[in-house]
N, CA and C of each residue as an Amber inpcrd file, in Angstrom:
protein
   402
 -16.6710000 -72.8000000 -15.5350000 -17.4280000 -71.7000000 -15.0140000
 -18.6880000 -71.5150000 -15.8650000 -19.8450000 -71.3580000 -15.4590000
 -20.9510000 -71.6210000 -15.7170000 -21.1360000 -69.9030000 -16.3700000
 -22.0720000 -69.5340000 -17.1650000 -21.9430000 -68.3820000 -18.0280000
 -22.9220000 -67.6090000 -17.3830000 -23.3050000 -67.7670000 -15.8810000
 -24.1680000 -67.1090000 -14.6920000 -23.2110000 -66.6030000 -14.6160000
 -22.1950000 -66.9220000 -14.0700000 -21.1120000 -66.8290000 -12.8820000
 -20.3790000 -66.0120000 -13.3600000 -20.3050000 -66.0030000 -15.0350000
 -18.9380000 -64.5590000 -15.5850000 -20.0220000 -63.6910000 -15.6400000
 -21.3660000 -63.6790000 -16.0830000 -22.1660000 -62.4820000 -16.0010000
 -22.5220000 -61.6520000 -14.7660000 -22.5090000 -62.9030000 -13.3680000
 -22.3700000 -61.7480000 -12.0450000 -21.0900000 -60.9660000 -12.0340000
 -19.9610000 -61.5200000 -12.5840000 -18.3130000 -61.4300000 -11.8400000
 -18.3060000 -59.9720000 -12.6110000 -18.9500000 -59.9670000 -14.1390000
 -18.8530000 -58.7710000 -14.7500000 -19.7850000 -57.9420000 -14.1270000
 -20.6500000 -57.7890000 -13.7720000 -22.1580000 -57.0800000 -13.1910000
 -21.1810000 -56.4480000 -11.9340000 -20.7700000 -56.7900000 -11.3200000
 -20.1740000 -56.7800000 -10.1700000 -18.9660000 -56.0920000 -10.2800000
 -18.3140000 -56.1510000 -11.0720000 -16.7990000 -55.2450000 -11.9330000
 -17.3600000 -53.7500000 -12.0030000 -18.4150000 -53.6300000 -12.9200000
 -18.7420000 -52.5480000 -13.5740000 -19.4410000 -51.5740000 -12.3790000
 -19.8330000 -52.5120000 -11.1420000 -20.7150000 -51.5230000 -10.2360000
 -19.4100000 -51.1470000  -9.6080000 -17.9060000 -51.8050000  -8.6260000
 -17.6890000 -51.3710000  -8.2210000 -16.5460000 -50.5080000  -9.1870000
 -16.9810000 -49.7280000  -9.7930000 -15.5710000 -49.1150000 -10.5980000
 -16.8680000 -47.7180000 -10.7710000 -17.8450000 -47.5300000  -9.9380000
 -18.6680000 -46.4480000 -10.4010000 -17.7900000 -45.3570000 -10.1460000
 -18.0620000 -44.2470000 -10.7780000 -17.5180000 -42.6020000 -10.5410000
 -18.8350000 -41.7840000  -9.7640000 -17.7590000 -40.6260000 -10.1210000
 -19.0900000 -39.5950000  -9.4770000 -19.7770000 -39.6410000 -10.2380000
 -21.2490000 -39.3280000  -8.9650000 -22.3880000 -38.6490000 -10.1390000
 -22.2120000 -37.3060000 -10.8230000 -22.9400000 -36.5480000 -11.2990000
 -23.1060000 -35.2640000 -11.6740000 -23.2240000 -34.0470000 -10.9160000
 -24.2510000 -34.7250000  -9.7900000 -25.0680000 -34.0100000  -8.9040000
 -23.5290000 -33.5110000  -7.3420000 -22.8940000 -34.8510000  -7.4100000
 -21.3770000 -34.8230000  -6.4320000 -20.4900000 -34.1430000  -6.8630000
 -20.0760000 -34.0520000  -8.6550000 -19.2200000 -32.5860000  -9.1630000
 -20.0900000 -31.8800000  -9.1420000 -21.1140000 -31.1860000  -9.0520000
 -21.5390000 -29.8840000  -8.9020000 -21.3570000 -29.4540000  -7.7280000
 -21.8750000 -30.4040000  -6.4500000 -21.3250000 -29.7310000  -5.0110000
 -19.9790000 -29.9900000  -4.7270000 -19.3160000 -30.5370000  -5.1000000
 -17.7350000 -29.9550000  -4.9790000 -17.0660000 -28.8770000  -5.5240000
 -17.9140000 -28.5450000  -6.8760000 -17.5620000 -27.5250000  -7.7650000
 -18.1300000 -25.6990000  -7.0170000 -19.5660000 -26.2870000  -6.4910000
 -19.8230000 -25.0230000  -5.3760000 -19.1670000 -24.6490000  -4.2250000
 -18.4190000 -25.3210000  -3.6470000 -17.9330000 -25.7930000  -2.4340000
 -16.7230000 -24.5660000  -2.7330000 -16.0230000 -25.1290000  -3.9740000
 -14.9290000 -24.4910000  -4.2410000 -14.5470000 -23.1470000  -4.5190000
 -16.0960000 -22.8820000  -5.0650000 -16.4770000 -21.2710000  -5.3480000
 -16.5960000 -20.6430000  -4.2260000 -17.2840000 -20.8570000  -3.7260000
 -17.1380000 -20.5340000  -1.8340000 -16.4510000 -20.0170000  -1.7450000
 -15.3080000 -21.2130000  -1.1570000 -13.7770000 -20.6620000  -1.0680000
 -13.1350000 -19.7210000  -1.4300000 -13.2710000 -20.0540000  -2.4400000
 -12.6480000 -19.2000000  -3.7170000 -12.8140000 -17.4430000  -3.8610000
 -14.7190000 -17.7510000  -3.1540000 -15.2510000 -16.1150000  -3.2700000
 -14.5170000 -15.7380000  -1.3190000 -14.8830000 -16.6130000  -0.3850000
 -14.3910000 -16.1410000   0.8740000 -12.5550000 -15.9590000   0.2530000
 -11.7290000 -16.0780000   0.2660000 -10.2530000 -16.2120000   0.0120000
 -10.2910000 -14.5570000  -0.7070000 -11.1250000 -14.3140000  -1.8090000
 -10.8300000 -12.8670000  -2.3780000 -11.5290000 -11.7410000  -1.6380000
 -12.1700000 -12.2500000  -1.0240000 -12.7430000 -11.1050000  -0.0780000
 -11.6670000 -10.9760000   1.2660000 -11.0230000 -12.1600000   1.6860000
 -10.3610000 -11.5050000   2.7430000  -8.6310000 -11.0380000   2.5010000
  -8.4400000 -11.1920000   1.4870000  -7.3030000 -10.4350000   0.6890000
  -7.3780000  -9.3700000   0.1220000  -8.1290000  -8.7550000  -0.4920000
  -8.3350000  -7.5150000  -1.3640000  -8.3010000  -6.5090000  -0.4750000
  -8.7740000  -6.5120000   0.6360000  -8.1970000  -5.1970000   1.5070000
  -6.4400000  -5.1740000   1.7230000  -6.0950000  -6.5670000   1.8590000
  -4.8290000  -6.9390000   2.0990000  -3.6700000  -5.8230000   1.0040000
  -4.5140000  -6.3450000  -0.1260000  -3.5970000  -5.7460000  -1.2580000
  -3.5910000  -4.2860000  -1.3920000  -4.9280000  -3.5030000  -1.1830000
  -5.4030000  -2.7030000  -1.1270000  -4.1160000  -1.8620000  -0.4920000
  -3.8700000  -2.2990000   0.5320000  -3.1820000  -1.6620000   2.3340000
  -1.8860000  -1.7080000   1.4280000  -1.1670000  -3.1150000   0.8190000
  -0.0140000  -3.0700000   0.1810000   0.2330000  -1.9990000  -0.7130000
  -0.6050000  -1.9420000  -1.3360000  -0.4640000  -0.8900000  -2.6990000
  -0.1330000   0.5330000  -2.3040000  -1.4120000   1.1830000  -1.0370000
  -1.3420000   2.4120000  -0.5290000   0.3440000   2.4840000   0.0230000
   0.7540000   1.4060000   0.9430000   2.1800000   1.5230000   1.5790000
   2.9680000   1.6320000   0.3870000   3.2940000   0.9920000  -0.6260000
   4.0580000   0.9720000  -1.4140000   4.1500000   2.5710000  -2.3790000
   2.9640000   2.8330000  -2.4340000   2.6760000   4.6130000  -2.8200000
   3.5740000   5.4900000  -2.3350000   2.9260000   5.5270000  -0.9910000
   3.7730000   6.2840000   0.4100000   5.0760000   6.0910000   0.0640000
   5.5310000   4.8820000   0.1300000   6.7350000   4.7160000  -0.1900000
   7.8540000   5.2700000  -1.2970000   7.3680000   4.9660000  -2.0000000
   7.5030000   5.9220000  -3.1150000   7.6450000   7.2330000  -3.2200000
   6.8490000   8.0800000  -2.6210000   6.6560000   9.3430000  -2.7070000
   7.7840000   9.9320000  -1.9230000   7.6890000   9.1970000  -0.6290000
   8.9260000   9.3890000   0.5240000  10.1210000   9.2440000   0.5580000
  10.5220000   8.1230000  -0.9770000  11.5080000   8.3010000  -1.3220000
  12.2220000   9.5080000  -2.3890000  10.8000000   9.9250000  -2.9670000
  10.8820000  11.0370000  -3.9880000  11.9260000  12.3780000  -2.8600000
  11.0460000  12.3020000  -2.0320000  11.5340000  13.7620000  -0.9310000
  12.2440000  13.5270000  -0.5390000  13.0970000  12.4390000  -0.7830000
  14.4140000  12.1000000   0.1700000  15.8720000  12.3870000  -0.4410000
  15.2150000  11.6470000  -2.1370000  16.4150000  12.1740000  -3.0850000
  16.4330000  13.4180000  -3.5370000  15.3190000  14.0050000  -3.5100000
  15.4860000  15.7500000  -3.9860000  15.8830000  16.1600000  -2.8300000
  15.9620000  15.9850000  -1.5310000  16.3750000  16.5790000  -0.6230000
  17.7490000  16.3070000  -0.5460000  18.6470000  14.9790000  -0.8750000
  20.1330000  15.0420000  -1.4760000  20.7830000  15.7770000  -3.2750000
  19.3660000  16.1450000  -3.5770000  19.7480000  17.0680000  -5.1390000
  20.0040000  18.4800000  -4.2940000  18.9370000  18.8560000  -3.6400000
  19.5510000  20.3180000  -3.5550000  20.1200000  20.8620000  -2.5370000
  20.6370000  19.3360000  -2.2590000  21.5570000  20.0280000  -0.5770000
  23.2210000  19.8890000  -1.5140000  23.1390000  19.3670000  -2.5410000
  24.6070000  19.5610000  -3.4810000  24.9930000  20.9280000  -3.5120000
  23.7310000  21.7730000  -3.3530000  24.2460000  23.0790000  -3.8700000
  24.4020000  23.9150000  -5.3360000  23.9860000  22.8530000  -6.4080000
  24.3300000  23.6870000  -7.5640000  23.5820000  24.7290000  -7.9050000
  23.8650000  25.2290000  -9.2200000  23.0420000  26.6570000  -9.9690000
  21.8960000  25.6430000 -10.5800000  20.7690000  26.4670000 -10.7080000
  19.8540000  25.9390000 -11.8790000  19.1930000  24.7630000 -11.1400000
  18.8590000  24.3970000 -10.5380000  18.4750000  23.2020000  -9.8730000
  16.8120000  23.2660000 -10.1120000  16.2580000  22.1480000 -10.4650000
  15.2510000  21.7040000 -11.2510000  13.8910000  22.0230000  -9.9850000
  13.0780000  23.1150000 -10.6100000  12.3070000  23.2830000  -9.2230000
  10.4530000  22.2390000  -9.9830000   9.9940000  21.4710000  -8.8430000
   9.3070000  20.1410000  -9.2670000   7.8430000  20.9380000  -9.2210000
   7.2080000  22.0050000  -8.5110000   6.6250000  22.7850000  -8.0330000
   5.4450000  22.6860000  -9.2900000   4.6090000  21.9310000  -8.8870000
   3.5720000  21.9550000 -10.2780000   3.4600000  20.6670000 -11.1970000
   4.4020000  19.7780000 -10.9300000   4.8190000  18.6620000 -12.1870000
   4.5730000  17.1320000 -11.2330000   4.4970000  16.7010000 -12.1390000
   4.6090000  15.0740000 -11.9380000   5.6710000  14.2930000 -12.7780000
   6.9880000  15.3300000 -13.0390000   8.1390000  14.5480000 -14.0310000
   8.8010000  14.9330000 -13.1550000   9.5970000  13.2180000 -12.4830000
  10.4750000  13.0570000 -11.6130000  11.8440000  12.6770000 -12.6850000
  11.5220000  12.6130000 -14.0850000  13.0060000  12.3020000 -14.7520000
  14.3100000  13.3250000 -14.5130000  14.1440000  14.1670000 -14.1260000
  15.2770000  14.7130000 -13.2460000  16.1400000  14.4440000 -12.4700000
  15.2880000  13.1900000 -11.4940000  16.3370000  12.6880000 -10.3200000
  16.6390000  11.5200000 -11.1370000  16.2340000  11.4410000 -11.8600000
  16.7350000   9.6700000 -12.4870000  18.0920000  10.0750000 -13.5780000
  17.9200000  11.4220000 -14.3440000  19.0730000  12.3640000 -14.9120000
  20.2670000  12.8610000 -13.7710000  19.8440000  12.9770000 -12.8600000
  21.3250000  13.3340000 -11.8960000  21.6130000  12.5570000 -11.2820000
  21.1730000  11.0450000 -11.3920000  21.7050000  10.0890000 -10.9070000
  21.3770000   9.5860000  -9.9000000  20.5020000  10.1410000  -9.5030000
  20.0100000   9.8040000  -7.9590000  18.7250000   8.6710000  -8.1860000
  18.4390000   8.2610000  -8.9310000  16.9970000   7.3080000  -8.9000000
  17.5010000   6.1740000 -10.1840000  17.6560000   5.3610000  -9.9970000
  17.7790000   4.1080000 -11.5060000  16.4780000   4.2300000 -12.4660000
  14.9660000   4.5970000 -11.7830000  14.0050000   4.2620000 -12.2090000
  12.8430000   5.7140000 -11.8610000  12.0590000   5.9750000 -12.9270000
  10.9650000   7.1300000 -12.5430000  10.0040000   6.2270000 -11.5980000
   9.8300000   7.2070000 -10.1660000   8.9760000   6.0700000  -9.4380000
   7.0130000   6.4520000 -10.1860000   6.3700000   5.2820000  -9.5630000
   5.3960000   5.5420000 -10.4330000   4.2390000   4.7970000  -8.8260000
   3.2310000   5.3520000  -9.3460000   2.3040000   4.5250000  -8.1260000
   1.6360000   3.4810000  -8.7710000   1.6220000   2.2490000  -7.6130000
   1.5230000   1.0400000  -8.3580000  -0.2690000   0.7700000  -8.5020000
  -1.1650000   2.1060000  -7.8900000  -2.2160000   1.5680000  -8.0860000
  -2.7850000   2.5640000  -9.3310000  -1.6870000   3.1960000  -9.8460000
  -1.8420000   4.0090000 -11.3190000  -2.0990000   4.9360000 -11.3080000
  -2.0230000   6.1650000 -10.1980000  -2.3880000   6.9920000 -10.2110000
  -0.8450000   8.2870000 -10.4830000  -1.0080000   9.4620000 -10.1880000
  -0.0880000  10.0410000 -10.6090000   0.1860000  10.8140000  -9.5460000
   1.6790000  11.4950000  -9.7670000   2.2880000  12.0840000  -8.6050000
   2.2790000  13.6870000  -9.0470000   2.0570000  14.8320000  -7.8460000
   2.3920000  16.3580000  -8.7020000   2.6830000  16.9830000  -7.0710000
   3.5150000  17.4870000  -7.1670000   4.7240000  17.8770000  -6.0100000
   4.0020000  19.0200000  -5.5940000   3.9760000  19.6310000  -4.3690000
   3.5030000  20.8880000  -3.9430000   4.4410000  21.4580000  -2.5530000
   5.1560000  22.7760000  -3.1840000   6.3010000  23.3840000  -1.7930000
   5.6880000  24.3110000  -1.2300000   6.2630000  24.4610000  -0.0280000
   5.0590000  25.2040000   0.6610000   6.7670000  26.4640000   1.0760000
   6.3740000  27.7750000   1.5610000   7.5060000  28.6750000   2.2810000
   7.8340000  27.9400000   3.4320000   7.0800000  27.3570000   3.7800000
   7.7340000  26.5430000   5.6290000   8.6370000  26.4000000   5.1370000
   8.9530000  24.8280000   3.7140000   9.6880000  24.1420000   3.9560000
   9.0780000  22.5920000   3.6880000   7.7130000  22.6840000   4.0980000
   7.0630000  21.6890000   3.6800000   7.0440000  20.9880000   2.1310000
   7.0510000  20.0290000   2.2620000   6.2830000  19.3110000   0.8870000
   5.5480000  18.5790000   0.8230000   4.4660000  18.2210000  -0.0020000
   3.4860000  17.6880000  -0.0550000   3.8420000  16.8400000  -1.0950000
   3.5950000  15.7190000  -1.9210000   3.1990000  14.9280000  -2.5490000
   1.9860000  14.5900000  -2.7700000   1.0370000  14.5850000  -3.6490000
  -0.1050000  14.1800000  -3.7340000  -0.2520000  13.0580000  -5.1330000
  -0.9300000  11.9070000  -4.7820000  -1.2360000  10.9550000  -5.3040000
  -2.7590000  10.6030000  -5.8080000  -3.1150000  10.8280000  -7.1330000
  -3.9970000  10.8560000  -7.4940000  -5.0560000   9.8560000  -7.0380000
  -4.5260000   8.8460000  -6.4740000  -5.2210000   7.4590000  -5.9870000
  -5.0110000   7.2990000  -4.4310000  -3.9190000   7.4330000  -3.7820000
  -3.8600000   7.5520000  -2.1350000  -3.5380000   8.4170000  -1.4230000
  -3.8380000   9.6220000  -1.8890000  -3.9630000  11.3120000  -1.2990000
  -2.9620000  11.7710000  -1.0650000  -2.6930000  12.6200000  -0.1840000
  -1.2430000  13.3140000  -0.0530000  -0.1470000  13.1940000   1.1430000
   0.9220000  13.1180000   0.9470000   1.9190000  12.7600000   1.8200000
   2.7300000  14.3660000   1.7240000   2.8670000  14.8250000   3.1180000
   3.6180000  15.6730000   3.6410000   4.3620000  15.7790000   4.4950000
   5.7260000  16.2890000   4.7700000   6.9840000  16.7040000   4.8960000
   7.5990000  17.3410000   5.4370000   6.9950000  17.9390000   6.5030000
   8.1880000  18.8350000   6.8270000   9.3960000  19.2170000   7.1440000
   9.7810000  20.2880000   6.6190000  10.8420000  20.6230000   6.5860000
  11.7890000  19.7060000   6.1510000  11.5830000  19.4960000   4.5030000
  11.8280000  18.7320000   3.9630000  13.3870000  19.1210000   3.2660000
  13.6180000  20.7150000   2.7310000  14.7150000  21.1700000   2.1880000
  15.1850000  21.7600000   3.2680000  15.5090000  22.0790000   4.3990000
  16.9240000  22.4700000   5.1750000  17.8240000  21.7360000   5.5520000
């Protein structure tokens, strides 16, 4: 083999083994941001909606177990009227866990003479009840 012939065979090795350019990872790398920015824009309301339901949820379960605390009947029964300390129902057994809102805001109970209750959530407004204690 003539010492042309290993210098094309190598010339010829090295071209086809090229990579990307620079200029080809940068537009794949934009491409991805794109994505990346469309994908968080059409989720964040998503989560948004989750978080508020999961609030609600919460709260609705608050009025559900005080509404099995004081249909027991006892003396002294813990009136919530002003507070955001649910460790009461988690003390009489009725809750494993103080519920909490998951987008961090805080809970403070409001009874009305109807019968009503309100819940209000410092972050997804207020949830009401009626005729929540008969």
């Amino acid at each position: 083999m003539s010492q042309r012939t290993i210098e094309k065979r190598v010339y010829d090795m090295k071209r086809s083994n090229k990579g990307f350019t620079l200029i080809e990872m940068i537009i794949v790398l934009a491409v991805l941001a794109i994505l990346a920015t469309v994908a968080v824009l059409v989720f964040m309301p998503r989560i948004e909606t989750v978080e508020k339901e999961q609030c609600r949820t919460s709260r609705h379960t608050c009025v559900r177990v005080y509404k099995m605390y004081t249909a027991t009947g006892e003396e002294g029964l813990f009136d919530p009227v002003g507070t955001d300390d649910f460790t009461f129902l988690v003390d009489a057994g009725l809750l494993e866990i103080v519920p909490e809102c998951v987008g961090g805001g805080s809970y403070e109970w409001q009874l009305t003479d109807e019968g009503e209750v309100t819940i209000h959530c410092s972050v997804h407004g207020d949830l009401t009840l009626g005729k929540a204690f008969e």
